[in-house]
Every structure is written in structure tokens, then in C-alpha cells.
C-alpha positions in Angstrom: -43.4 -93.1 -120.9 -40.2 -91.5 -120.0 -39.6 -90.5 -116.5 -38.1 -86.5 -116.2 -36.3 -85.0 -113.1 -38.4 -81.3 -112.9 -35.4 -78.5 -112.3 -33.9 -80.0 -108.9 -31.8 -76.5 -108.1 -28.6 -76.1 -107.5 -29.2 -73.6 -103.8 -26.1 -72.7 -101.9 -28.0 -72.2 -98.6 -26.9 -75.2 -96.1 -23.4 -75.7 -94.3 -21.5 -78.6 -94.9 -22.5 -80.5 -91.5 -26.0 -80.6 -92.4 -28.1 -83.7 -91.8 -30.1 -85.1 -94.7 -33.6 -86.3 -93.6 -34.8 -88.9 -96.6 -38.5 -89.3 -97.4 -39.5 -92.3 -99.4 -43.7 -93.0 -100.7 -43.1 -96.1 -98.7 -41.6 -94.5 -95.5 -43.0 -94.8 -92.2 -43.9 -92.1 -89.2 -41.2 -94.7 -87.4 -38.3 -94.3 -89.7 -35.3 -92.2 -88.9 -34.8 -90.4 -92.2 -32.2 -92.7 -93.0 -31.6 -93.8 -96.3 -32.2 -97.5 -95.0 -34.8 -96.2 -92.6 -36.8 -92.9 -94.7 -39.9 -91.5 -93.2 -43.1 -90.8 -94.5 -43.7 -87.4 -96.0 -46.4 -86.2 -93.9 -44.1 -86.4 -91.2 -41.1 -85.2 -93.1 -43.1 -81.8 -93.7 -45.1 -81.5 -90.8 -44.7 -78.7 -88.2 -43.2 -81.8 -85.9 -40.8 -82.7 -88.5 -37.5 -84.0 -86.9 -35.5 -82.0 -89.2 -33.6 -79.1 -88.0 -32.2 -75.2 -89.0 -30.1 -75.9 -92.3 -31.1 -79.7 -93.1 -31.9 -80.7 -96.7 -35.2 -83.1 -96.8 -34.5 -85.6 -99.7 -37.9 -86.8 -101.2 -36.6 -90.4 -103.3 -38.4 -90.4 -106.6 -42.0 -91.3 -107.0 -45.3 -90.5 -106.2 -46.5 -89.4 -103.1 -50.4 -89.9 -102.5 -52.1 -87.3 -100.6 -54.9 -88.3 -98.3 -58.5 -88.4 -99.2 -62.1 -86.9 -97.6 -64.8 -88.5 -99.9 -64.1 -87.2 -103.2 -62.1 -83.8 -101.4 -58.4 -84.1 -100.9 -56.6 -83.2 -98.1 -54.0 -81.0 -98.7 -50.6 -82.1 -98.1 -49.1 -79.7 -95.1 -46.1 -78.2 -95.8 -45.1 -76.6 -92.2 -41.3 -77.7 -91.7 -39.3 -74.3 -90.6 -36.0 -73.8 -90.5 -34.2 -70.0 -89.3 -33.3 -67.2 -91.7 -29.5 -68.1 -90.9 -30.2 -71.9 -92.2 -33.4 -72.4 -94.1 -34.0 -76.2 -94.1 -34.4 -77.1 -98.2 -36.8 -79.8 -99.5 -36.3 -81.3 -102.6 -35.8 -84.5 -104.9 -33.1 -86.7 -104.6 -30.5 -85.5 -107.6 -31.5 -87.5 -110.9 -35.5 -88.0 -109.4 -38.6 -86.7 -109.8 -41.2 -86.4 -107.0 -44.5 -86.1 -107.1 -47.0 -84.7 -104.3 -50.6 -86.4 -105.8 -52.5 -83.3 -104.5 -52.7 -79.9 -102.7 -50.5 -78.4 -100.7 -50.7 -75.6 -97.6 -48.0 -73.9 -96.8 -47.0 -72.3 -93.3 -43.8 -73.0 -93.3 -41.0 -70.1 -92.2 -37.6 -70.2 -93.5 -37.9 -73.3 -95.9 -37.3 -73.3 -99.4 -39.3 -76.3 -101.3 -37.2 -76.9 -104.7 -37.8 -78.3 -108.0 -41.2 -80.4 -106.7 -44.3 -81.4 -108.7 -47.0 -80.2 -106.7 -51.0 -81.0 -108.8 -53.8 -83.6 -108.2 -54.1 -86.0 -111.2 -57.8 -86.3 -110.6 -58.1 -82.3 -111.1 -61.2 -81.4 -113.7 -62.6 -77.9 -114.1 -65.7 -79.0 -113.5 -65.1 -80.3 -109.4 -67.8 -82.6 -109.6 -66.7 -85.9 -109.1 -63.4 -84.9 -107.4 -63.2 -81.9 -105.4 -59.7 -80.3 -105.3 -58.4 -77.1 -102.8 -55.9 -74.8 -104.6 -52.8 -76.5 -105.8 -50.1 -74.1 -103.1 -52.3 -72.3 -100.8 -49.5 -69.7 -98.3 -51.7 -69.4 -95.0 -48.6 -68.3 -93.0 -44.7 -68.5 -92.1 -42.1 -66.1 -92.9 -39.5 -66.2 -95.9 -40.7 -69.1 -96.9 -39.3 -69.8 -101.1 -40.9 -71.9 -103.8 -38.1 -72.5 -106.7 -38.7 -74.1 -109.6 -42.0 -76.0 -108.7 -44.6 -77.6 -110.8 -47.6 -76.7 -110.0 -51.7 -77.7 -111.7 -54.7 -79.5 -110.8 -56.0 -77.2 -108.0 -59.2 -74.8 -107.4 -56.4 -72.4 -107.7 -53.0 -72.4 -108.7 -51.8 -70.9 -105.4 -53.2 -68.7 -102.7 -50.3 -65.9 -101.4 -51.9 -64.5 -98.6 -50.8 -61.9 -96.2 -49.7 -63.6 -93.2 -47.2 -65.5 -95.6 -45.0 -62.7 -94.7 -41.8 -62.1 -97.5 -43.1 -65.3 -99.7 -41.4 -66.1 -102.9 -42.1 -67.9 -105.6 -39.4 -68.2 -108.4 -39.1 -70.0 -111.5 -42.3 -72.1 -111.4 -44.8 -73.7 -113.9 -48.4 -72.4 -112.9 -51.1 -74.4 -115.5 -54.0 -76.0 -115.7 -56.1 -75.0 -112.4 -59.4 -73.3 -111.3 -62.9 -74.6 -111.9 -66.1 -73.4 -114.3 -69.3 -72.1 -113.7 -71.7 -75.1 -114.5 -74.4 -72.5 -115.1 -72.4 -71.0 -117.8 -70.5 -67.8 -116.2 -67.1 -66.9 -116.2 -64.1 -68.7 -115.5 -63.0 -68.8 -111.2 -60.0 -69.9 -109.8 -56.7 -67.8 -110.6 -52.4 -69.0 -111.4 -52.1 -66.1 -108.2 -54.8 -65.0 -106.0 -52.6 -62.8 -103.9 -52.5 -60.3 -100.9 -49.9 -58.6 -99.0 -49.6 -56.4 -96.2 -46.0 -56.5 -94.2 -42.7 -56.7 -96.8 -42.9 -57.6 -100.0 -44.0 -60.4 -102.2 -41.7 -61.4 -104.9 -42.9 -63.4 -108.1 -40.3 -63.8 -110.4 -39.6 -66.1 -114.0 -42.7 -67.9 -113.0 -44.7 -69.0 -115.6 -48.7 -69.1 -116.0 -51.2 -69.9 -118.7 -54.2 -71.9 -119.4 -56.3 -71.6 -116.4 -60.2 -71.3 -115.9 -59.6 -67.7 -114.8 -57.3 -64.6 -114.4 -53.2 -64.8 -114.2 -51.9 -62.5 -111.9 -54.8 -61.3 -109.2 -53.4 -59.3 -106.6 -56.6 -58.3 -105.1 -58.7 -57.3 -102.1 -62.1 -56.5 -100.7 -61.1 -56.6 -96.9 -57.3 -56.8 -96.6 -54.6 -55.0 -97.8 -52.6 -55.2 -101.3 -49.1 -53.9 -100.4 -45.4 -55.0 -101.2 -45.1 -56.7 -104.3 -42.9 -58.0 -107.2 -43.9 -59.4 -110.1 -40.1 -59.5 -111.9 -39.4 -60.9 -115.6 -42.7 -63.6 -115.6 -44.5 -64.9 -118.7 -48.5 -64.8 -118.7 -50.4 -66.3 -121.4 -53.8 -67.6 -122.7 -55.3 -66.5 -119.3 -58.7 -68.5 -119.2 -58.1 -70.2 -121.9 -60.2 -73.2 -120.4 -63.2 -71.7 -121.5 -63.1 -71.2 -125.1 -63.0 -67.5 -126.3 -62.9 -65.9 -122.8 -61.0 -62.8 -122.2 -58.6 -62.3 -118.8 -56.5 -60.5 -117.6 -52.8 -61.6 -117.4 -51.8 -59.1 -114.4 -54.4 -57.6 -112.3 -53.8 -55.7 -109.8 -56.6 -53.8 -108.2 -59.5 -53.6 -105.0 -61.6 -52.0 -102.9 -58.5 -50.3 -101.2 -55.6 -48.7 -102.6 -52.5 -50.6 -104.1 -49.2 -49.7 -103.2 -45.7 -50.6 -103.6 -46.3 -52.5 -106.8 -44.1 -53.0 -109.0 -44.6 -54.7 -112.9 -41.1 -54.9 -114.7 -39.7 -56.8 -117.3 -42.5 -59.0 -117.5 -44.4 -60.9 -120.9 -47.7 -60.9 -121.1 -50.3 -62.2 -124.3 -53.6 -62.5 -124.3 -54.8 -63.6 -127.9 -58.7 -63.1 -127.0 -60.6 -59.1 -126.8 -64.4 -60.7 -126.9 -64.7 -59.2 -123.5 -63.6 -55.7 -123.9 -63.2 -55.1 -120.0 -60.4 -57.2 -119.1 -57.4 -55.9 -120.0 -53.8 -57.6 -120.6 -52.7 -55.7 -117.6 -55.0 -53.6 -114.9 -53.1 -51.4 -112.5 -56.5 -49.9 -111.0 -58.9 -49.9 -108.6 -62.6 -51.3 -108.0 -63.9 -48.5 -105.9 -63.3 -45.0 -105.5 -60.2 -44.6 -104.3 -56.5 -43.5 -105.1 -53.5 -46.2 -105.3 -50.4 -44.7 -103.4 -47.2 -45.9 -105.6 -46.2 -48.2 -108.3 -43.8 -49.0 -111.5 -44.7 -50.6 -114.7 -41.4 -50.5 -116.7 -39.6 -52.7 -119.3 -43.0 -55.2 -119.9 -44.0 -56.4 -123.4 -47.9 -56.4 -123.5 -49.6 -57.6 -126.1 -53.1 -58.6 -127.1 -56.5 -58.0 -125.2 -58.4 -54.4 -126.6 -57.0 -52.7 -123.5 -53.2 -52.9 -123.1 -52.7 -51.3 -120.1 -55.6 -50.0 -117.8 -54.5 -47.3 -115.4 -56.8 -46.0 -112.5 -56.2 -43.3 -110.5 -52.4 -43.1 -108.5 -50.8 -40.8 -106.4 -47.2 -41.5 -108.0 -46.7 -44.5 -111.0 -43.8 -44.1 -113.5 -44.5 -46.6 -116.8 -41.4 -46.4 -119.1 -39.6 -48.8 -121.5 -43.0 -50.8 -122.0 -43.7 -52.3 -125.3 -47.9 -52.4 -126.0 -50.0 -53.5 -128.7 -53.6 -54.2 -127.9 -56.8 -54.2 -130.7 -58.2 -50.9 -129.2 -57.0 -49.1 -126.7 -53.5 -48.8 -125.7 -53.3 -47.2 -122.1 -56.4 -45.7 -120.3 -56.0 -43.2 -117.2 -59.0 -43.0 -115.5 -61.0 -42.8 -112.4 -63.6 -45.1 -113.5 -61.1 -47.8 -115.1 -62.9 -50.5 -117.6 -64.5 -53.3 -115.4 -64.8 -51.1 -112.0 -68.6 -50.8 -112.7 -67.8 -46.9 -111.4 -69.8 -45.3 -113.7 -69.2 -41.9 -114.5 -67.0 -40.0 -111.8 -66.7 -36.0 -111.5 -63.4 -35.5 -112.3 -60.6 -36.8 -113.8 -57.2 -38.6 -112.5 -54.5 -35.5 -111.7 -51.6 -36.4 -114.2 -48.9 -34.8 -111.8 -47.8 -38.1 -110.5 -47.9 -39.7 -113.7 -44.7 -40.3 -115.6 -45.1 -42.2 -118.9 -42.0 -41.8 -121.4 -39.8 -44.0 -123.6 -42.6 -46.4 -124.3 -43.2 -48.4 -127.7 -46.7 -48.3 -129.2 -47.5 -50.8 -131.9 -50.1 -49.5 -134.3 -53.4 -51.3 -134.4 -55.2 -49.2 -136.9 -57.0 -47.3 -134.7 -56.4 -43.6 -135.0 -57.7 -42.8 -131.5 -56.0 -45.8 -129.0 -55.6 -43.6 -125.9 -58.0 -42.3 -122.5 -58.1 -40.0 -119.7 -61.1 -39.5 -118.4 -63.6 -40.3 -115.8 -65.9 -43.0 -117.9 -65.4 -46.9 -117.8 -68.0 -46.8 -120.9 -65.9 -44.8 -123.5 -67.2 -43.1 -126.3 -65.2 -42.2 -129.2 -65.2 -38.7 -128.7 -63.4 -39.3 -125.6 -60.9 -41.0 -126.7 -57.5 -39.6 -128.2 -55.1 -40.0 -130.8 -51.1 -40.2 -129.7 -50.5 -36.6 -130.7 -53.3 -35.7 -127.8 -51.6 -37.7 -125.2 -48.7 -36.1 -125.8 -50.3 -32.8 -125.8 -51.3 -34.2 -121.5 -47.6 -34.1 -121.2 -47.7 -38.3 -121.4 -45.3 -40.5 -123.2 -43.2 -36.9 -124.6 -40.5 -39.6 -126.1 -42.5 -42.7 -126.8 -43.1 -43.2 -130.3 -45.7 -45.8 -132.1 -44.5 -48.1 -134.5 -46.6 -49.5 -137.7 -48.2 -52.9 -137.8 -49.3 -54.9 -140.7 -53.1 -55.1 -140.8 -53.7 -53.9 -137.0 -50.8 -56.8 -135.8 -47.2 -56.2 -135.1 -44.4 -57.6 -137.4 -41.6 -59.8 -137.2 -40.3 -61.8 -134.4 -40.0 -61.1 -130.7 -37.4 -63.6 -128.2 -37.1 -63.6 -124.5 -34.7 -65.6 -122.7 -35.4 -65.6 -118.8 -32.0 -67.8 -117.4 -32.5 -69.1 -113.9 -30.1 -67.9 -111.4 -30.6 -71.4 -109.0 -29.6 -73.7 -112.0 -27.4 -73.2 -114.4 -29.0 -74.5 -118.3 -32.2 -74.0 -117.3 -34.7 -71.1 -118.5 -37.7 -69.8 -119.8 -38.2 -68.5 -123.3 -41.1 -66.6 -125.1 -41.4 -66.0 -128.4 -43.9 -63.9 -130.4 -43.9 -65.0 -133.8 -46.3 -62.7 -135.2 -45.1 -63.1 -139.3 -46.0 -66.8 -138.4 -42.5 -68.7 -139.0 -42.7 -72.5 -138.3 -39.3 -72.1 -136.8 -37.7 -69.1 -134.9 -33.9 -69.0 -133.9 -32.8 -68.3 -129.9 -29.9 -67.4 -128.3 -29.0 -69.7 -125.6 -25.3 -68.8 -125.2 -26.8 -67.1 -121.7 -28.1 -70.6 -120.1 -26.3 -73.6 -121.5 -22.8 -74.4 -121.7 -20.5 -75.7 -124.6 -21.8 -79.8 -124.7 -23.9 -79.6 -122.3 -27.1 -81.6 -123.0 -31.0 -80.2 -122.8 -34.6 -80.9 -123.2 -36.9 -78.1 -124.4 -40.5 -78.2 -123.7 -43.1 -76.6 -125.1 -45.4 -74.9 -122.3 -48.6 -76.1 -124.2 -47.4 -79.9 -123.5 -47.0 -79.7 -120.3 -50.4 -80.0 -118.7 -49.7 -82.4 -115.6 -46.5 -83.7 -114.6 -43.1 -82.9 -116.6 -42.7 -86.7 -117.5 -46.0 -86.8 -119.9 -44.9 -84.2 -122.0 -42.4 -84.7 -124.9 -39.4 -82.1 -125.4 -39.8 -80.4 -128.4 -35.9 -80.6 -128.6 -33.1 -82.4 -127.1 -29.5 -83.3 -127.6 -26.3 -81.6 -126.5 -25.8 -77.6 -127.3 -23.0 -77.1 -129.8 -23.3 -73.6 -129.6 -25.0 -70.9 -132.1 -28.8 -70.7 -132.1 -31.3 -73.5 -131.6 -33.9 -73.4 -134.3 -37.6 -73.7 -132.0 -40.5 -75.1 -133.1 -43.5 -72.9 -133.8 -46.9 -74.3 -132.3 -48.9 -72.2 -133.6 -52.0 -73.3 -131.5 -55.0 -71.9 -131.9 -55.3 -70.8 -128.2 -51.6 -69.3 -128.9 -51.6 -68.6 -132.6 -48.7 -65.9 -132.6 -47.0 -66.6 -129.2 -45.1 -70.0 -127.7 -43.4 -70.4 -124.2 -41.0 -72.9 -123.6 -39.1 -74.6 -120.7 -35.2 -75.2 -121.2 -34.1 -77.6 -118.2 -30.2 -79.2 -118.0 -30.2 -83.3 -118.3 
């Protein structure tokens, strides 16, 4: 098997006189973080760490066994802290890969963990034989930045709680996680299960699919959901573990209001619409209330019979989206689909509603819009495009034809990533069902500089058991990419570009 580096960044954050600390899987609690003398990596990370403000912690290639309970891991702590003026930086070794065998919790302030693998091995959805915590669970610390991580095998994919105050996580694989319901229910276990109450949360070119249950889930019963950006990310296949489930790719809703949310420039597919109350992407609520602010703009959404489900907001602009769902394109309503509301008395106020310049793709359905107060529509409530206009929505969006209730023709998205130069993510809709499509990647990779492409689908633990799809050295022009068609992902691939 070959052995791949994962995406060790490139971050100009730490002055020239700063110490390396080196971590080796045979290190000791004794050793000095010398090269001759590494330590062990609990110690390395640990709240007791001997590194200081602006020190990089170089982890030498290999695997790194997390500790064991029985058949529970222990999660590997992740605590080291550095200052906002020097963040201390934890990463690989240049030209090695490293490997965390487990879970990880996160409290660190002012450290910035780049281009790890971060998943248990042993991971299986059912947690019987080997019980696994979420894969990055953020209990606490303050601008603390995950770049370019791996990250699987986890009851979760990660936890982003509140007291991780200002967390970011940019540029990272989020797969194969959560666990089922041996009785037969729904998929649990989410890519994000986030909250947020002081700044903002940033997720951004981070990409999810194939999880036991929903993408995105920014969501509360108790707490608050406040402060967050979700920036240019791809979501895909969400609970595809169980075979024909529906979930949503972005969820953001709860039993208080949302605010300060923000959805832009982000992909989203969702091939499944068997359960007709999960949308691709829910901006809503679960009770009875009205969310303060938020911006949906720029998004391609596609698949799943709602596209967008809206709820009831004081103030949300959605413009310059591109939606195509099997049934309903965009509801606006005070009993959203899946808030088991019922029927409420009256319907959301449209005043601080701003929908314009968005792109409709035909499903042939002649009614595909909703504002109302139901989450059990009725035809008769619903409206054709010429109504919604008439509501003062969407006065200079326009719907575009399909071919038998599908879009046409090709769709490319090229994400570059602004800590290393050649690498990126791509999406591509290939909904005319090409075996190749041609992208673009004069943005990310220079002139000879040599590449791997990965196709998301193969990735499933660590980067080194998956095969590139292509390799070589870029010559310029466009690169031909291979078409999976899958049948979890029949009209829609992702891929990884990463710099050799």
C-alpha cells in the first residue's frame, strides 16, 4: 500500500525563533522534544505540554495508538494553547503522514492542528463490539483552528460546542461516522453537531458525506445557536449508511431562535426524497418561535423533495441560489416540514424576507412553492412561480427547464485552499451522465507541478488506502475527471486535489 502525506499546510503564523517540539509513536513522557529525544504525544498535546506561544509540534510519521477502556476508546486530548499573538501549530513532519488511532477532545485556545488524520480504525456503525466517542469533540478554548484534517470513525464526526468560543474548521474531510439504530430507526450521529453562543463559528471548504445521519446540524434544545459560517463547503449523500434514507445536508434549526447564520457559496446533494421531511437545506425552527437574522446566498442545492425549507425569520435575504429538488422548491412557513407543529394561526410576515436573483430548475411540477402555516401540505396550498412572485418573492429569479424533472448538462466547482497552494476541492454534477467531465485547475496548481486526485467515495479511512483517481504533473489546460457514477452518487462526484 502506498503511504500518502494528508495536506500538511503551508501556515505563516510562527516567528522565526520558534522552538520545534517533536512527537514520535515511540516517544516517551521523558523525552525533550528533541529530534534524538521526541516525546510521546499525550504529552505533546496535553494542557501540561512543554511547548510554548508560537512553537510548531512536529508529529514524525506513523500511527499513533490512542488508549483503550474495554472495548471504549479514550479520546486523545488535544489541550495544548498557545496566545492569539503566536498560536502554537501541530502538524506532520513535511513529507509524513500521522495518524491519531482514535478520538480526539479538543480544549485547546489559540492552536491550530494542521493537515492530521484524526478516526478510529475499529469504527463500525453498529458500536457493538467497539465503542467509539465522536471523532473531534470542541468542549472548550478560544480560537482554536482545524485545517485540512481527516477526520471518520467516530459516534460523530465532530461536536462544535459553545464554549469552543471562535472555532474553525477549514478544509477538512468529514466521512464515514455515527452509529444505527439496531431496532431499525433512523440514522444518529452527525459530520457537525454544532452550537454557538459568543462570536462566530466558521466552517469553510470542509467536506462531508456518507455518514449514519444529518451533515450540517446546528441545533439546540437548551443552548443557544448563534454566530455561524458555513462558507463554500460540499455536502453529499447525507446518511447514506443506511440505504435509501433521506437527510438533510444543512440543518439549521431548534427550540430557540437562530441567528446570525449565514449559508453562502455552499454545495449541497442529496440523491434520496423517500422521506419527504428532510430537506437539502432547513433554515427553520422546531417550535414556535421566530429566528432573528440570516443569509442564504450563492448555494447550489440540489436533490431531496424540499430544496430549501424556510421557517419563520425576522430578517433573511436568499439570493443567487441555484435549487432543484423533486417537489418543492422553497417553503415559508410557520410550521416548517419536520417541526411536528401542526397547523399554526397565521402565516410567516414576508416583510423581512428578501428572495431575488435565484435560479429554479424545473422538476415538472407546476406548483413547487409554499407559504403557509401547515407542515402537512396539500396541493391546494401550494403555488406555482407566477404566485410567488405575485407575494413579492424571487421578482427577478427565473426557473430554468429540466429534462424529465432533472437538470441538464454539467455543473464544476473548484474550492482552492488558501493554506496550501495545489490543493482543492472540486464538485461536479454530471447530470447528462458523462464518464468524463473537464475542470479548470489553472486556479490551484502550477505549470509542472505534480498532483494526486482523489475521489471522495475512496476515501473511507485514512488518505493512504485510497487510490488517486489521477496523478502526474499538470501541463496546464483541463484535466479530464473520472465519472463515478455510484449508485449512492449517481449524478454528483467530489474530489480531493492535494500537491505531491
Amino acid at each position: 500500500m502506498r503511504r500518502v502525506v494528508f495536506a500538511v499546510a503551508v501556515v505563516a503564523c510562527v516567528t522565526a525563533l520558534a522552538r520545534e517540539v517533536h512527537v514520535s509513536p515511540a516517544g516517551t513522557p521523558e523525552g525533550d522534544g528533541s529530534k534524538e529525544r521526541p516525546l510521546d504525544v499525550f504529552t505533546a498535546l496535553s494542557a501540561k505540554s512543554p511547548a510554548q506561544p508560537g512553537d510548531t509540534i512536529l508529529l514524525a510519521g506513523g500511527v499513533y495508538e490512542g488508549k483503550m477502556d474495554g472495548i471504549k476508546r479514550i479520546p486523545f486530548a488535544l489541550a495544548v494553547s498557545g496566545t492569539k499573538e503566536k498560536p502554537i501549530r501541530v502538524t506532520p513532519v513535511a513529507g509524513q503522514s500521522a495518524h491519531l488511532n482514535g478520538t480526539a477532545a479538543l480544549t485547546s485556545s489559540y492552536a491550530e492542528y494542521v493537515g492530521l488524520e484524526i478516526g478510529d480504525l475499529k469504527w463500525d456503525a453498529t458500536q457493538k463490539e467497539h465503542k467509539a466517542e465522536t471523532a473531534l469533540n470542541a468542549t472548550g478554548g478560544t480560537g482554536a483552528k482545524v485545517i485540512n484534517c481527516n477526520l471518520f470513525g467516530g459516534a460523530m464526526g465532530t461536536g462544535c460546542w459553545s464554549p469552543a468560543v471562535g472555532l474553525e474548521l477549514y478544509g477538512c474531510l468529514i466521512h464515514d461516522f455515527g452509529y444505527l439504530d439496531p431496532r431499525g430507526g433512523r440514522g444518529h450521529g452527525h459530520a457537525y453537531y454544532a452550537q454557538n453562543e459568543k462570536g462566530t463559528k466558521v466552517f469553510q471548504h470542509n467536506i462531508a458525506y456518507r455518514g449514519c445521519g444529518w451533515n450540517v446540524h446546528v441545533y439546540t434544545q437548551g443552548g443557544q445557536i448563534t454566530g455561524f459560517d458555513l462558507l463554500e463547503n460540499i455536502c453529499y449523500i447525507a446518511g447514506a449508511y443506511k440505504p435509501g434514507q433521506t437527510m438533510d445536508n444543512y440543518l439549521i434549526y431548534g427550540y430557540v431562535p437562530a441567528d446570525r447564520i449565514r449559508l453562502i457559496g455552499n454545495v449541497g446533494y442529496q440523491p434520496t426524497d423517500v422521506e419527504r421531511w428532510r430537506p437539502n437545506a432547513r433554515m427553520s425552527h422546531l417550535k414556535a418561535v421566530q429566528n432573528l437574522t440570516g443569509e442564504v446566498r450563492d448555494n447550489y442545492l440540489a436533490g431531496a423533495f424540499y430544496g430549501l425549507s424556510l421557517g419563520d425569520w425576522k430578517k433573511i435575504e436568499v439570493t443567487g441560489n441555484t435549487i432543484w429538488s423533486t417537489g418543492i422548491h422553497v417553503e415559508i412557513s410557520s410550521s416548517p416540514t419536520g417541526s411536528a407543529l401542526g397547523k399554526r394561526e397565521a402565516k410567516p410576515d414576508l416583510s423581512g424576507y428578501k428572495l431575488d436573483g435565484n435560479t429554479y430548475i424545473a422538476n415538472g411540477k407546476g406548483k413547487t412553492f409554499y407559504h403557509g402555516a401547515s407542515e402537512n401540505k396539500v396541493e391546494a396550498e401550494l403555488l406555482t412561480f407566477a404566485q410567488w412572485q405575485a407575494l413579492g418573492l424571487d421578482k427577478t429569479s427565473k426557473v430554468e427547464p429540466g429534462k424529465n424533472g432533472k437538470p441538464t448538462g454539467t455543473r464544476v466547482f473548484v474550492f482552492p485552499n488558501k493554506y496550501q497552494k495545489g490543493r482543492a476541492n472540486v464538485a461536479i454534477f454530471n447530470w447528462d451522465g458523462h464518464d468524463k467531465v473537464e475542470v479548470d485547475l489553472s486556479s490551484v496548481l502550477g505549470q509542472g507541478q505534480m498532483f494526486r486526485v482523489y475521489n471522495c467515495l475512496d476515501i473511507k479511512q485514512t488518505l493512504g488506502q485510497a487510490k488517486p483517481v489521477l496523478e502526474g504533473k499538470h501541463a496546464g489546460g483541463k484535466l479530464a475527471f473520472p465519472i463515478r457514477k455510484d449508485r449512492v452518487s449517481p449524478d454528483f462526484d467530489a474530489f480531493l486535489v492535494i500537491p505531491e
